[in-house]
mmCIF file of the N, C-alpha and C atoms, coordinates in Angstrom:
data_MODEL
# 
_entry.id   MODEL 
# 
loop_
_atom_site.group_PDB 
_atom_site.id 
_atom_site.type_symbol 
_atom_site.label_atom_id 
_atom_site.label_alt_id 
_atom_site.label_comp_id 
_atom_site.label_asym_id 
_atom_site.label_entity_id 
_atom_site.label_seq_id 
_atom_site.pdbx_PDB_ins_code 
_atom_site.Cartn_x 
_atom_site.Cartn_y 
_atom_site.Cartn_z 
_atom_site.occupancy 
_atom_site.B_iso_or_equiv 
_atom_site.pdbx_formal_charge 
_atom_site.auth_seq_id 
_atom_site.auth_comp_id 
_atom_site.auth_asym_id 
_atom_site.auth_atom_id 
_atom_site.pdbx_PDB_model_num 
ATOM 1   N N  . UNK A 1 1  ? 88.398  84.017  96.526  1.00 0.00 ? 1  UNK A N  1 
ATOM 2   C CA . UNK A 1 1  ? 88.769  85.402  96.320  1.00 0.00 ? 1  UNK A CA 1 
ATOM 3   C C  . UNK A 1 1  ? 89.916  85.749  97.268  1.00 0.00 ? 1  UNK A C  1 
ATOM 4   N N  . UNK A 1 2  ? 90.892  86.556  96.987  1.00 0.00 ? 2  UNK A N  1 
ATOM 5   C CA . UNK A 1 2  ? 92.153  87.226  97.544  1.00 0.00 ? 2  UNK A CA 1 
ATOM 6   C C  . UNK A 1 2  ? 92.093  88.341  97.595  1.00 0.00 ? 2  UNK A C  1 
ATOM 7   N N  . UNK A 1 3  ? 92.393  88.553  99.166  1.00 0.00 ? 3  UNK A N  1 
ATOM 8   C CA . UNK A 1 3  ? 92.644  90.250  98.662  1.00 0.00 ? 3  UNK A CA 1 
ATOM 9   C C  . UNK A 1 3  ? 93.946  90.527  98.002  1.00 0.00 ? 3  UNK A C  1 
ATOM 10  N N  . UNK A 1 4  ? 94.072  91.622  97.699  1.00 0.00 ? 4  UNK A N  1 
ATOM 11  C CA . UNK A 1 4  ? 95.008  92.504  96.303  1.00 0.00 ? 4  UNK A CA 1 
ATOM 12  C C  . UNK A 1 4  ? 96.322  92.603  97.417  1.00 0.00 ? 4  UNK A C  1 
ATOM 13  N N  . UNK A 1 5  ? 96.270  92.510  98.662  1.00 0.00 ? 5  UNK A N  1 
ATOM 14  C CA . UNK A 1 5  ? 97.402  93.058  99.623  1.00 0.00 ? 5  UNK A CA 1 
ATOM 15  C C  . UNK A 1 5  ? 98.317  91.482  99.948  1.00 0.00 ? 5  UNK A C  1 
ATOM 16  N N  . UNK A 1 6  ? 97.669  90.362  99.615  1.00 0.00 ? 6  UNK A N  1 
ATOM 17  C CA . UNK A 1 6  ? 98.113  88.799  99.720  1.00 0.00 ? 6  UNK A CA 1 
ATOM 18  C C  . UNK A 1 6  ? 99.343  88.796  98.369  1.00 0.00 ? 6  UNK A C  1 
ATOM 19  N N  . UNK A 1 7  ? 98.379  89.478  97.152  1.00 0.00 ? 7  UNK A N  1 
ATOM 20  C CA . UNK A 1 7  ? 99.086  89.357  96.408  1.00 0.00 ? 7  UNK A CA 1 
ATOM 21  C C  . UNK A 1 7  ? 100.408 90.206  95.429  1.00 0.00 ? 7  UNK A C  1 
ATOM 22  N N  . UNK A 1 8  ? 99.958  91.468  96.538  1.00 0.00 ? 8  UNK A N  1 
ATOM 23  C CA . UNK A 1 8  ? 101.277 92.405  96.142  1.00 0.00 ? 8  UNK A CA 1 
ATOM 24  C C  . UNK A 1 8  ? 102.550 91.825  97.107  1.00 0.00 ? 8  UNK A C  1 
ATOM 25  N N  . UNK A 1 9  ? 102.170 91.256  98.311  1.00 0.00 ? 9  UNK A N  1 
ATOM 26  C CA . UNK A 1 9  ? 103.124 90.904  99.240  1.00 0.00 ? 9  UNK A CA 1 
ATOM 27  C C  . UNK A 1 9  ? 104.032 89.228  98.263  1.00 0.00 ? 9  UNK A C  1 
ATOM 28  N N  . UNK A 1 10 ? 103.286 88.774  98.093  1.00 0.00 ? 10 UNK A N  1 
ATOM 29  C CA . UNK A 1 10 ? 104.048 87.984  97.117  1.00 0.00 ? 10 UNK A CA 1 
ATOM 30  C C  . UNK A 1 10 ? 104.756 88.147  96.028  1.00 0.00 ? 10 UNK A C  1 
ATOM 31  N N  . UNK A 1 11 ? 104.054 89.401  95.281  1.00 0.00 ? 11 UNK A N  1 
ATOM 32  C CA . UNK A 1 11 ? 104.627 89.667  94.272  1.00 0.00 ? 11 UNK A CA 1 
ATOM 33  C C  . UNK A 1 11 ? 106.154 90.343  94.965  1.00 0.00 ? 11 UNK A C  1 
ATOM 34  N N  . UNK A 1 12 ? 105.724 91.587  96.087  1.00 0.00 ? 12 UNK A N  1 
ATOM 35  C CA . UNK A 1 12 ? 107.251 91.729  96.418  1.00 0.00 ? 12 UNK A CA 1 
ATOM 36  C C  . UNK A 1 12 ? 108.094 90.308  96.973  1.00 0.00 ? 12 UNK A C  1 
ATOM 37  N N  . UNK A 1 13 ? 107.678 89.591  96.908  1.00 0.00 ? 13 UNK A N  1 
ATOM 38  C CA . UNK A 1 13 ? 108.570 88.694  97.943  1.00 0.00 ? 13 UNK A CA 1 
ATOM 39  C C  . UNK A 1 13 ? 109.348 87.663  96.734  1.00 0.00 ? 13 UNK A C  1 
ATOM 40  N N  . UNK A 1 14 ? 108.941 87.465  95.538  1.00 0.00 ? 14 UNK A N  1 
ATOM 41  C CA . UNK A 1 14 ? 108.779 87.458  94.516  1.00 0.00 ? 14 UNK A CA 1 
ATOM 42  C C  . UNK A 1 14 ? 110.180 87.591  93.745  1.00 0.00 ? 14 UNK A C  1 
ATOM 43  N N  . UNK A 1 15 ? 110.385 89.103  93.519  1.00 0.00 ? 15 UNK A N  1 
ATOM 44  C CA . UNK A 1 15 ? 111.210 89.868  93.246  1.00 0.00 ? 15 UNK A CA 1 
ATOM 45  C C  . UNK A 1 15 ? 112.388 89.900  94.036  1.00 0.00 ? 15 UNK A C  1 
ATOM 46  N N  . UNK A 1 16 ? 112.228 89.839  95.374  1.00 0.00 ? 16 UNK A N  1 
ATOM 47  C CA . UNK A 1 16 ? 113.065 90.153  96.088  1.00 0.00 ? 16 UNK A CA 1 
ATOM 48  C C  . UNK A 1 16 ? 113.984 88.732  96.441  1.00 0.00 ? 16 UNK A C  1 
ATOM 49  N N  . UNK A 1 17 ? 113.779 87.767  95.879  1.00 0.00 ? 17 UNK A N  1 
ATOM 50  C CA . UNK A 1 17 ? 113.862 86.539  95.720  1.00 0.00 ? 17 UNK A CA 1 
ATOM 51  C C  . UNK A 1 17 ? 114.765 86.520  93.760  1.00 0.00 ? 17 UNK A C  1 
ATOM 52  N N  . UNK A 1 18 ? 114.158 87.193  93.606  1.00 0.00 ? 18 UNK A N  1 
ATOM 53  C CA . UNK A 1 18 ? 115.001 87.403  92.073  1.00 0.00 ? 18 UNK A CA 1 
ATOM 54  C C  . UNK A 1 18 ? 116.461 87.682  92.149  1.00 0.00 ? 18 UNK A C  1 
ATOM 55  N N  . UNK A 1 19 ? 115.937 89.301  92.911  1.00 0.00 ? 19 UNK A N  1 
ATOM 56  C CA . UNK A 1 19 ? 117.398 90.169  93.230  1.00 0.00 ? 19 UNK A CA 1 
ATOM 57  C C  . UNK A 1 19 ? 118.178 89.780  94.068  1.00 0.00 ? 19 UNK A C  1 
ATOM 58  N N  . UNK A 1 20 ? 117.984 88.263  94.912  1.00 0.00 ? 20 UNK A N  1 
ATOM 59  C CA . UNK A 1 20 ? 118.851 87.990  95.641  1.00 0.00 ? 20 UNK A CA 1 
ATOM 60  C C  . UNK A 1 20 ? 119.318 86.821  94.816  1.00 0.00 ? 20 UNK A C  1 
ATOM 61  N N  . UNK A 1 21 ? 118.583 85.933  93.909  1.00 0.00 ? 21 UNK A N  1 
ATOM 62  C CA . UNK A 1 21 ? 118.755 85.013  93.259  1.00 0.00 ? 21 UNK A CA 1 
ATOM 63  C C  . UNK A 1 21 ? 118.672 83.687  94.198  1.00 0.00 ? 21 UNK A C  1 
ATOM 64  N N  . UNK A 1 22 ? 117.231 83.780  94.919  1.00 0.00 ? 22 UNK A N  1 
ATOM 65  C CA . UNK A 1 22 ? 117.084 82.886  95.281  1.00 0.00 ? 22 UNK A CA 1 
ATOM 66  C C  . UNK A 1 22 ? 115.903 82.234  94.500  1.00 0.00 ? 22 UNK A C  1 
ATOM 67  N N  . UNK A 1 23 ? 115.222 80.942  94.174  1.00 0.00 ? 23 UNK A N  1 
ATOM 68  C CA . UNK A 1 23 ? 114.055 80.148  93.718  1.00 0.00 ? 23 UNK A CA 1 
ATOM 69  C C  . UNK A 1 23 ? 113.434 80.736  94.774  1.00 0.00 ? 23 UNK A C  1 
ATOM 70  N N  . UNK A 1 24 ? 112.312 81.352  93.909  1.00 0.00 ? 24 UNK A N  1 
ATOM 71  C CA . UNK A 1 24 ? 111.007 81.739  94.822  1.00 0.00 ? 24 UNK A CA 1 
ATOM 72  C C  . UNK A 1 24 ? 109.942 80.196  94.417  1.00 0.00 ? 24 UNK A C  1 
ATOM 73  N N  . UNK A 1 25 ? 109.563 79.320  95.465  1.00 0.00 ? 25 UNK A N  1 
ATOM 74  C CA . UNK A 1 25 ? 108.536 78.327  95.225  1.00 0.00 ? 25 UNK A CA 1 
ATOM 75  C C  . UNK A 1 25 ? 107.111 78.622  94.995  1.00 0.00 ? 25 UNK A C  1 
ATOM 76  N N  . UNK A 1 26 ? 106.260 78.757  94.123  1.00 0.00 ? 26 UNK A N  1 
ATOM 77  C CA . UNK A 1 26 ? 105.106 78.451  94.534  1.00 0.00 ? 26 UNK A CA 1 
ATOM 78  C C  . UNK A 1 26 ? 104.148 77.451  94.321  1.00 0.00 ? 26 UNK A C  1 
ATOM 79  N N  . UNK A 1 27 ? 104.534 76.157  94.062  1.00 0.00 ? 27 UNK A N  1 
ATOM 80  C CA . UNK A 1 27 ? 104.176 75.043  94.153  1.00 0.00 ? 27 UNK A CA 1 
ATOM 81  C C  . UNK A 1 27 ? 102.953 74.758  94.717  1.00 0.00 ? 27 UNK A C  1 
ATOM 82  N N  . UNK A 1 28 ? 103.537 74.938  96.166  1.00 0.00 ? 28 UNK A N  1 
ATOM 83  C CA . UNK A 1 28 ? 102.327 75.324  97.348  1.00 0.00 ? 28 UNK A CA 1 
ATOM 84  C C  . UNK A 1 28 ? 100.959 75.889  97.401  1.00 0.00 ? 28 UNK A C  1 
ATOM 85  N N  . UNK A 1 29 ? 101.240 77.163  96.560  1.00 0.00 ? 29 UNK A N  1 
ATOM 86  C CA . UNK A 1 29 ? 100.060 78.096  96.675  1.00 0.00 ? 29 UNK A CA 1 
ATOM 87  C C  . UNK A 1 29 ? 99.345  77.793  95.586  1.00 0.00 ? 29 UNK A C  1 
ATOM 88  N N  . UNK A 1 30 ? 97.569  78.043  96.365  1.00 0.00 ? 30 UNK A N  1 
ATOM 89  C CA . UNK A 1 30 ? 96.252  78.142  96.016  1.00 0.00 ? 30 UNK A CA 1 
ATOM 90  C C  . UNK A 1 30 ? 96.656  78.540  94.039  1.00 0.00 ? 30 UNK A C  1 
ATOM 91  N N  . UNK A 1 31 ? 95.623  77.623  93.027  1.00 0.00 ? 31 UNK A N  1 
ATOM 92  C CA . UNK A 1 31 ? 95.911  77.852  91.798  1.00 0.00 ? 31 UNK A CA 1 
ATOM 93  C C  . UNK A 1 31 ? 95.622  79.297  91.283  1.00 0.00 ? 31 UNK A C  1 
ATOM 94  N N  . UNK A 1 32 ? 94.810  79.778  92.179  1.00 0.00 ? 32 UNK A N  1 
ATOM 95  C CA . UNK A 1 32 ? 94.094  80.956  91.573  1.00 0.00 ? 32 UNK A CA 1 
ATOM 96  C C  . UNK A 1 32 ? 94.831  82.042  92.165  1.00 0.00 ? 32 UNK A C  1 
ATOM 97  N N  . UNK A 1 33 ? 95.775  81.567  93.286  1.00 0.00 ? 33 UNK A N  1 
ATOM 98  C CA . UNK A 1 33 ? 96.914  82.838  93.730  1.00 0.00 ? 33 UNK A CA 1 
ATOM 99  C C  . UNK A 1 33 ? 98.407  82.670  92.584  1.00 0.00 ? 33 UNK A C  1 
ATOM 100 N N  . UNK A 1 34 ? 98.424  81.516  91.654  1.00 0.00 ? 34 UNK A N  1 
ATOM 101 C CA . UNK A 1 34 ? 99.327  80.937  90.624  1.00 0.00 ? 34 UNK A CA 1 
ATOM 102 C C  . UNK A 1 34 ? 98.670  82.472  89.346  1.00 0.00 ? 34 UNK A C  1 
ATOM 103 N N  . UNK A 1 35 ? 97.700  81.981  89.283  1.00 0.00 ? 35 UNK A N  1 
ATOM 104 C CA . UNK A 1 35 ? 97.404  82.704  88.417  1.00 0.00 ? 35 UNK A CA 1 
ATOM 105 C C  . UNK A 1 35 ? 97.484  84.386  88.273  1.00 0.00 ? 35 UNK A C  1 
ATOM 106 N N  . UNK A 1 36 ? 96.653  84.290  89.503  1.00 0.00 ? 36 UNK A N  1 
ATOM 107 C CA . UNK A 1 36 ? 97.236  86.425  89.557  1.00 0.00 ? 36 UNK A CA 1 
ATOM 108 C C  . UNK A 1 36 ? 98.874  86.466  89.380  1.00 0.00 ? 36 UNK A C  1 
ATOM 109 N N  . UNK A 1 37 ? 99.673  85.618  90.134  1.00 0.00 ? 37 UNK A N  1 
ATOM 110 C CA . UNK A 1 37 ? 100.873 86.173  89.743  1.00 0.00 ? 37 UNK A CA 1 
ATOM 111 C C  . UNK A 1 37 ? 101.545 86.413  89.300  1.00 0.00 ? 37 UNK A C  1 
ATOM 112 N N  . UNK A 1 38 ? 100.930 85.366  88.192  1.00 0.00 ? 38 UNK A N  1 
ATOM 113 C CA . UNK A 1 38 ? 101.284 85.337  86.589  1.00 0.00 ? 38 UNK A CA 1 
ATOM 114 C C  . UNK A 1 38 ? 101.487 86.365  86.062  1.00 0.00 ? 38 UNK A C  1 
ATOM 115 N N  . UNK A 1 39 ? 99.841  86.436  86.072  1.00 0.00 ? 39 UNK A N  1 
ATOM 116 C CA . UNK A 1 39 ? 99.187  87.907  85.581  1.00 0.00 ? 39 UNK A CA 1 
ATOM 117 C C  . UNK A 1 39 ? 100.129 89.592  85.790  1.00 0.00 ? 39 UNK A C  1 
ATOM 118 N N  . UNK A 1 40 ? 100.431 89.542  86.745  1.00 0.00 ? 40 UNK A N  1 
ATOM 119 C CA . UNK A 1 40 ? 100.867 90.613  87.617  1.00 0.00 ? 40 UNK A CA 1 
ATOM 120 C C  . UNK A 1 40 ? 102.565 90.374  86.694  1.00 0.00 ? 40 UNK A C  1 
ATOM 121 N N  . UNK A 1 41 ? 103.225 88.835  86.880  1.00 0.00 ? 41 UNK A N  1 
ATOM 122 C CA . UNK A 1 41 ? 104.306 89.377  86.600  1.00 0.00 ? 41 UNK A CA 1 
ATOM 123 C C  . UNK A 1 41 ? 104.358 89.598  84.805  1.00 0.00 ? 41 UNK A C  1 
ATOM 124 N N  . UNK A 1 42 ? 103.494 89.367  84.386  1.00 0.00 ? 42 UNK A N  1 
ATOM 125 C CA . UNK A 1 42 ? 103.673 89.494  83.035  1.00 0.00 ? 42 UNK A CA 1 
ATOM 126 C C  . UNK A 1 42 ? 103.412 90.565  82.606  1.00 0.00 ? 42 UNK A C  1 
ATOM 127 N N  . UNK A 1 43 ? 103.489 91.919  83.183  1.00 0.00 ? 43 UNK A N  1 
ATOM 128 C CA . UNK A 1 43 ? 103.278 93.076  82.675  1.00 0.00 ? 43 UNK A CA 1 
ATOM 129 C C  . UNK A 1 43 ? 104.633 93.843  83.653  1.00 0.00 ? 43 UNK A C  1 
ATOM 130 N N  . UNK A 1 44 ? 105.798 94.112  83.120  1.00 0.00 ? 44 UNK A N  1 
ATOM 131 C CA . UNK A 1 44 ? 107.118 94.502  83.585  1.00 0.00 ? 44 UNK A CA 1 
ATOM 132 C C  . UNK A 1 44 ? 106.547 95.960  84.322  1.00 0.00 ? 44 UNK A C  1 
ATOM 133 N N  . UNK A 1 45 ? 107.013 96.060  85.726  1.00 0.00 ? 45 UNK A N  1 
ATOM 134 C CA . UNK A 1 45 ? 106.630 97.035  86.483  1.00 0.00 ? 45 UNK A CA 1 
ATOM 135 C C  . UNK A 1 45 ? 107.581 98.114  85.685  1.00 0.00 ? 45 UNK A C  1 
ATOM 136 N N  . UNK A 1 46 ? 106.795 99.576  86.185  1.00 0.00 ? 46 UNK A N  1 
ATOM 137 C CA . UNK A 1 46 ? 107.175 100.842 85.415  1.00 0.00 ? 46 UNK A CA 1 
ATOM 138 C C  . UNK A 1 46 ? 108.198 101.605 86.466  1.00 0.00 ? 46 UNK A C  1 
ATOM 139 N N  . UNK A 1 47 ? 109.712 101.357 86.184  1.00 0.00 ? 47 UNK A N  1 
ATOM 140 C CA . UNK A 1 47 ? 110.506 101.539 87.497  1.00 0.00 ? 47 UNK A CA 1 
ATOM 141 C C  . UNK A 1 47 ? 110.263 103.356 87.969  1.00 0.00 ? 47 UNK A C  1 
ATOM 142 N N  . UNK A 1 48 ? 109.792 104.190 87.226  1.00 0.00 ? 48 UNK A N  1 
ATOM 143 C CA . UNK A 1 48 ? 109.716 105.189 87.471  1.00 0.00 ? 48 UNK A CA 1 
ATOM 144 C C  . UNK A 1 48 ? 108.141 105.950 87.444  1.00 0.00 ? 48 UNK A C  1 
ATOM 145 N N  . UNK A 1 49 ? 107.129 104.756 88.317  1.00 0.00 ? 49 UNK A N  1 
ATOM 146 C CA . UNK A 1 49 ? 105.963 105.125 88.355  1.00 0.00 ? 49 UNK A CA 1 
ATOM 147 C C  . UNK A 1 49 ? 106.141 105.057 89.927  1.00 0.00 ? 49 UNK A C  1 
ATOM 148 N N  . UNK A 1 50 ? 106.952 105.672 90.909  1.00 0.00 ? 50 UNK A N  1 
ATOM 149 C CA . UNK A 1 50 ? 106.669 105.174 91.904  1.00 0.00 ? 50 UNK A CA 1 
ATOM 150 C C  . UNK A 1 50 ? 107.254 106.808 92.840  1.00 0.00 ? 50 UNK A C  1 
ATOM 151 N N  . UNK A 1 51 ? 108.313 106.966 91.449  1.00 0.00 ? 51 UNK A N  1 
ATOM 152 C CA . UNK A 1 51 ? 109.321 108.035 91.907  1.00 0.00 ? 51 UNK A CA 1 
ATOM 153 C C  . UNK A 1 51 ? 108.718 109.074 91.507  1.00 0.00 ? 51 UNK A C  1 
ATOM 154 N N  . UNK A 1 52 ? 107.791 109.594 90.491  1.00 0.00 ? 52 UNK A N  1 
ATOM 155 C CA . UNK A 1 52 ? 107.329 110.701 90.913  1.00 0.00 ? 52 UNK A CA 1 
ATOM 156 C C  . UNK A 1 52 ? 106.427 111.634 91.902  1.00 0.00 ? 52 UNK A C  1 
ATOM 157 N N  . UNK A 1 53 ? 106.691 112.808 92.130  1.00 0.00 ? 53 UNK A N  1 
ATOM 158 C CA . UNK A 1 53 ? 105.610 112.936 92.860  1.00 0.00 ? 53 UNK A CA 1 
ATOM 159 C C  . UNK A 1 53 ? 104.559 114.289 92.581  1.00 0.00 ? 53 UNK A C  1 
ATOM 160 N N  . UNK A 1 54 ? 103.275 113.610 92.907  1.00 0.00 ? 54 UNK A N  1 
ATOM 161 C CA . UNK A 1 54 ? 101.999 114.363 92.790  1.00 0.00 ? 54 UNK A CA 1 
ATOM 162 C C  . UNK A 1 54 ? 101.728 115.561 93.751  1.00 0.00 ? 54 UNK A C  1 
ATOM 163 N N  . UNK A 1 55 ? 101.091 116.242 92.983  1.00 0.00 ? 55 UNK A N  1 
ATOM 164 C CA . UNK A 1 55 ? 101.161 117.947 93.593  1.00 0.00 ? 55 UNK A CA 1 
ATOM 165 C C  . UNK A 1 55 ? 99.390  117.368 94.420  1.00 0.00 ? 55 UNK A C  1 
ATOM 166 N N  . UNK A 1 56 ? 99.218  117.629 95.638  1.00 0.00 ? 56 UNK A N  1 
ATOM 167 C CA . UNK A 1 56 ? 98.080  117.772 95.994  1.00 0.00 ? 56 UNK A CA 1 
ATOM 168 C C  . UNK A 1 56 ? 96.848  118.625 96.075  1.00 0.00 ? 56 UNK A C  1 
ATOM 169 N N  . UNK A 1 57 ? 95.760  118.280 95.542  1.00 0.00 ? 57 UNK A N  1 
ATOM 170 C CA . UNK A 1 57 ? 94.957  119.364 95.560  1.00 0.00 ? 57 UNK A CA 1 
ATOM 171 C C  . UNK A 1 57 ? 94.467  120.138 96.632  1.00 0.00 ? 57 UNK A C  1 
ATOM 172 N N  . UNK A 1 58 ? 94.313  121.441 96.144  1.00 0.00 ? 58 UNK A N  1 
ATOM 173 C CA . UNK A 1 58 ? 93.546  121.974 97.527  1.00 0.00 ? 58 UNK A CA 1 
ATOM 174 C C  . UNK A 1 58 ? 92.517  121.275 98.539  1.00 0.00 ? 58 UNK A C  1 
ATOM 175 N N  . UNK A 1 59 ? 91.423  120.668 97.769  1.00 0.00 ? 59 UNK A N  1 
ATOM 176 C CA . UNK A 1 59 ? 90.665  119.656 98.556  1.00 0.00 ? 59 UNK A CA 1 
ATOM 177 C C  . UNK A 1 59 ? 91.230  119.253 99.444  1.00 0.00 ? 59 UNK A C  1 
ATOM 178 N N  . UNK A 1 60 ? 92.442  118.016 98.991  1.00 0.00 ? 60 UNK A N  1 
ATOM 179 C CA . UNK A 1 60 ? 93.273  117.316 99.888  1.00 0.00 ? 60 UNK A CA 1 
ATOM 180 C C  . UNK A 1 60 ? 94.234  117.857 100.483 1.00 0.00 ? 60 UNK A C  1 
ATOM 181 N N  . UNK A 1 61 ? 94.866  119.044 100.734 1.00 0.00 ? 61 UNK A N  1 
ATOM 182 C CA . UNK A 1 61 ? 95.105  119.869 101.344 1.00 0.00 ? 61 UNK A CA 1 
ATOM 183 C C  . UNK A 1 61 ? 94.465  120.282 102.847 1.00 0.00 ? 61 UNK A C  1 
ATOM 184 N N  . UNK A 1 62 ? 93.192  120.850 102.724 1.00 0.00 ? 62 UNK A N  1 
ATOM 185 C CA . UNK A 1 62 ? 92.229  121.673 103.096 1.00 0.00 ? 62 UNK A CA 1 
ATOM 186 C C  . UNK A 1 62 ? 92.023  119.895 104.225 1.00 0.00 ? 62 UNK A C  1 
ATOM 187 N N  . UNK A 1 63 ? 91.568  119.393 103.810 1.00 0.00 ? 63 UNK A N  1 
ATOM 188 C CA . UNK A 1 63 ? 91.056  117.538 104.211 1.00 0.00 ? 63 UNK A CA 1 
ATOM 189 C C  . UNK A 1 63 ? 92.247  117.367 105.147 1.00 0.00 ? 63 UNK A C  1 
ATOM 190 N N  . UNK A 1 64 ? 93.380  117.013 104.742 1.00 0.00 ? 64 UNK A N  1 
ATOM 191 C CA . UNK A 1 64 ? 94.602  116.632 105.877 1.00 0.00 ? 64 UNK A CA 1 
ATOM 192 C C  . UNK A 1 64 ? 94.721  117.456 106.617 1.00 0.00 ? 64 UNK A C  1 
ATOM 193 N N  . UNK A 1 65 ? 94.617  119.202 106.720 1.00 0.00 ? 65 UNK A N  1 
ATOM 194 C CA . UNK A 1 65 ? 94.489  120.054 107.364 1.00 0.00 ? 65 UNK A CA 1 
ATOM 195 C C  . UNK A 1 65 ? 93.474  119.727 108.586 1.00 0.00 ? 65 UNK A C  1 
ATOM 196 N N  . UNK A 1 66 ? 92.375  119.933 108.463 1.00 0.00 ? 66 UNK A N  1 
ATOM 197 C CA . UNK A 1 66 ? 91.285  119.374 109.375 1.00 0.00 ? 66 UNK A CA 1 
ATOM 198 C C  . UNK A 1 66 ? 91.696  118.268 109.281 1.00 0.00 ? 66 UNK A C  1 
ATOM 199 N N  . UNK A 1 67 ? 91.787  117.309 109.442 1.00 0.00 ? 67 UNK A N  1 
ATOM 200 C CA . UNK A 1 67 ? 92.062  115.987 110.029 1.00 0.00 ? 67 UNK A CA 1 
ATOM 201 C C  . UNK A 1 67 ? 93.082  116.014 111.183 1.00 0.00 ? 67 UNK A C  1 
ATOM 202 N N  . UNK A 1 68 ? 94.339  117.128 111.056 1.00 0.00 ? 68 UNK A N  1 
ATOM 203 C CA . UNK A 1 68 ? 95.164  117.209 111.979 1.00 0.00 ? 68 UNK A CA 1 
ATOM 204 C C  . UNK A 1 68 ? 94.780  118.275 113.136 1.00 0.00 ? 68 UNK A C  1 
ATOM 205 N N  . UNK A 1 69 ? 93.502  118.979 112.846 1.00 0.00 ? 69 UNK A N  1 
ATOM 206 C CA . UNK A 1 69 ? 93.239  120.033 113.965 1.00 0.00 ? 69 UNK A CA 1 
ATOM 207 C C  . UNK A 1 69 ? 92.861  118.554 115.071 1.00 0.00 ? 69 UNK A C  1 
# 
């Protein structure tokens, strides 16, 4: 088992290896870390799921409030 943070860091590293146009290897890595990344890259990220932004609820409002007293 992997955590999800092994494999977002690859996935960025990944990409960022694209946009520079370098061969990203993973030869190396564990089959079952082959596989999530597969997984992951075969569904084209949503370039404008990142840029919007969410109105917070009062709850979470009220919550970060007390947290900072």
């Amino acid at each position: 088992m992997y955590d999800s943070s092994l494999i977002s860091l690859l996935l960025q590293l990944h990409r960022h290896c694209e946009e520079k146009g370098t061969e990203f290897d993973r030869e190396a890595l564990p089959q079952g870390i082959n596989q999530l990344l597969d997984m992951a890259l075969a569904v084209p990220e949503k370039r404008d799921a990142r840029a919007g932004t969410t109105e917070r609820t009062l709850i979470y409002r009220v919550g970060e409030a007390s947290i900072k007293l």
